[in-house]
C-alpha positions as CSV (number, residue, x, y, z in Angstrom):
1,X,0.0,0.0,0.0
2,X,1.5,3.6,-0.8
3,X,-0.3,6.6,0.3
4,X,0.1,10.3,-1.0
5,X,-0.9,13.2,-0.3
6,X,-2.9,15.6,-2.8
7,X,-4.3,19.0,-2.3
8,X,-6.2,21.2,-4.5
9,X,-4.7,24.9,-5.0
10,X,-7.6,27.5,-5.8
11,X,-6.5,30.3,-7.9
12,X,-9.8,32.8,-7.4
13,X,-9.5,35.1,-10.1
14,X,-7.8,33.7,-12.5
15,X,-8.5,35.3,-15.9
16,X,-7.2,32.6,-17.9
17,X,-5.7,35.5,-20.1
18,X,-3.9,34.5,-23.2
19,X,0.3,35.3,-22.8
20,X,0.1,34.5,-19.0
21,X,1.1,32.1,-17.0
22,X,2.0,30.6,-13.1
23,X,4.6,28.9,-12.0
24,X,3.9,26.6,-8.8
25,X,7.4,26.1,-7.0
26,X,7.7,24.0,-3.4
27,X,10.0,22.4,-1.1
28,X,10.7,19.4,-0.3
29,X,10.4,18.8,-4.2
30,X,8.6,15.8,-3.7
31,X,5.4,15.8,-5.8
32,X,3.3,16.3,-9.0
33,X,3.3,19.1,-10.9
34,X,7.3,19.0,-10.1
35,X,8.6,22.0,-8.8
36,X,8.9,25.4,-10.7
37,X,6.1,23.3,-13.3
38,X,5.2,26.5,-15.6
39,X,1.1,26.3,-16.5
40,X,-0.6,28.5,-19.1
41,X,-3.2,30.8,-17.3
42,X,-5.6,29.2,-19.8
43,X,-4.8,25.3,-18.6
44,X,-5.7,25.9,-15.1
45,X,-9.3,27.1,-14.8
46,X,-9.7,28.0,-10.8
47,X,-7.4,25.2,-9.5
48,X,-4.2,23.7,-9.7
49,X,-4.1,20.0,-8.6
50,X,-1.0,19.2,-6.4
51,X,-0.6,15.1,-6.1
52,X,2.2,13.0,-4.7
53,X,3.2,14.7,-2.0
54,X,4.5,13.3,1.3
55,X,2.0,12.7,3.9
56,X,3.0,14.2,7.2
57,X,5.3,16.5,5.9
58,X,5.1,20.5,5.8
59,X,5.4,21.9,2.4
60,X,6.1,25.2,1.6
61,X,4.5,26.2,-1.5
62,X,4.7,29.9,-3.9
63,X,2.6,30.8,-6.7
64,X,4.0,33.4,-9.5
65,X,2.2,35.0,-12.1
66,X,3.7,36.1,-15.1
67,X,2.6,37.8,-18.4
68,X,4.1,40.4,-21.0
69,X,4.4,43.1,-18.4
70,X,4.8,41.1,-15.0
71,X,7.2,38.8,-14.5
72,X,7.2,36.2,-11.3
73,X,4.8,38.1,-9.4
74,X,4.2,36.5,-5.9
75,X,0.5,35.7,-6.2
76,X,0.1,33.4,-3.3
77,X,2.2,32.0,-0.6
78,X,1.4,28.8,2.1
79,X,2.6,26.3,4.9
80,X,0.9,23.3,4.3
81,X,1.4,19.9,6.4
82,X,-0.1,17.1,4.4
């Protein structure tokens, strides 16, 4: 039996604006999307779906946004322990 941890990142207001994207970076780089994963704006919708992790374990997780004019903008910042 292996267990995981998942969690489900909610991006309110996402515009899903053509040219922009997020980058989701964490430590310890243990889990799916990998670290510093780039997504389109337009593939996320409201929620980016974190899988893989380690149970039991506090992650610290950053969310950039980027487009033509911004670039790595820290959106959103967390401690989570899965």
């Amino acid at each position: 039996v292996t267990y995981s941890a998942d969690l489900a990142i909610e991006i309110p207001g996402n515009l899903s604006q053509g040219g922009s994207w997020y980058r989701l970076d964490y430590s310890p780089p243990i889990g799916y999307p990998r670290p510093n994963t780039t997504i389109a704006a337009t593939d996320i919708g409201d929620v980016i779906k974190f899988r893989d992790g380690l149970p039991g374990t506090k992650y610290e997780f950053w969310l950039y946004y980027s487009n033509g004019t911004l670039h790595d903008w820290l959106t959103w910042t967390a401690s989570i322990t899965t």
